[in-house]
N, C-alpha and C positions, 0 to 999 in steps of 0.2 A: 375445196369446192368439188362436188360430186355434178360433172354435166351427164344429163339422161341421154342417151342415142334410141337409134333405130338403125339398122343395118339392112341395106338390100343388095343383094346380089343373085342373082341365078345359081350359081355353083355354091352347094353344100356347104363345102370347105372353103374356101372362102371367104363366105361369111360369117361360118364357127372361126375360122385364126382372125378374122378382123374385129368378133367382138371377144374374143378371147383377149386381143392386144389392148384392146380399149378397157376392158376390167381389169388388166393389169396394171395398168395406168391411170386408176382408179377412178376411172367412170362405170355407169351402169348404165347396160345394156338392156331396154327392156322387148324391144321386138326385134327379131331376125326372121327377114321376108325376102320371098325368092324375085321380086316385081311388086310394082305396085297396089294392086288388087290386092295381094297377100298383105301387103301394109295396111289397107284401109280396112282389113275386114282383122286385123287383129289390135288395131287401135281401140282402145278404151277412153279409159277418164285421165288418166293422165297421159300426155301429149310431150314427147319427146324433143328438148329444146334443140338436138340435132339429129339430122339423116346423113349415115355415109350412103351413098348412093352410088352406085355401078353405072357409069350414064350409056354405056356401049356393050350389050349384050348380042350373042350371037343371033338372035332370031326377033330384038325391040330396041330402039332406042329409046330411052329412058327419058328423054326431055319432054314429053308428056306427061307421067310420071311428078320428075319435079315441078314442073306447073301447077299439076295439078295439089301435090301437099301444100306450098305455096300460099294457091288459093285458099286452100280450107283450113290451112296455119300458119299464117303469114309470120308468125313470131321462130317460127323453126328456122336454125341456122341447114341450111342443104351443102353437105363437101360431095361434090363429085369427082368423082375416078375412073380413068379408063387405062387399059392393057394395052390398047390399039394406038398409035402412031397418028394424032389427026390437028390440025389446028383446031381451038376450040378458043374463037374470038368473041363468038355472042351468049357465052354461058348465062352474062345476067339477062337476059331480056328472058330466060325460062327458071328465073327464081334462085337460082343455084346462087349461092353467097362466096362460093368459094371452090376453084377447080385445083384438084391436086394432082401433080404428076406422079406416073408408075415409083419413080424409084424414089421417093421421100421416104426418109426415115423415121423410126419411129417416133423417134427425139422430135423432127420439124413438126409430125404430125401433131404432138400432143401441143406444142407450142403456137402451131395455127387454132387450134381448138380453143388453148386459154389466151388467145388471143383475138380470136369472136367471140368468148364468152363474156369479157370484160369491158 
């Protein structure tokens, strides 16, 4: 099973090793966006059945963001992630399917993935 992502994060790097890791793990990566604008404006015709998403950037909180892919792709699984130390108890009521902690590995990861995917 090949799942399609999207990648958002602010930092460059970042989100080149997170979809580097997600291709190694044999998914495809088809957009890597620094926020959401960047997402929407390089969305096409095929729609990526997941977004890792960065939900706590230095300068936007991203649950706007998730809402809003959400809304206008309700069939898209949203993993979000954050660096930052926060409780994050209301994730679903802004779409997010699923919040991951900083230090998961990449083994849990793929396994939460084929585990919303199924």
């Amino acid at each position: 099973m090949c799942a399609i992502f999207a990648v958002i994060d602010s930092y460059d790097l970042i989100r080149v090793a997170f979809s580097q890791q997600l291709q190694k793990m044999g998914f495809e990566v088809i957009i890597e966006a620094k926020n959401g604008d960047d997402f929407m404006q390089q969305i096409g015709s095929v729609v990526p059945g997941f977004c890792l998403l960065d939900i706590d950037t230095p300068t936007i909180h991203q649950y706007t963001t998730a809402r809003r892919i959400k809304q206008q792709y309700p069939s898209m699984n949203i993993l979000a992630y954050t660096l930052f130390e926060r409780n994050y108890t209301k994730v679903e009521e802004y779409g997010i399917d699923l919040f991951l902690p900083k230090n998961i590995s990449l083994q849990q990861l793929k396994a939460k993935i084929l585990e919303l995917a199924s």
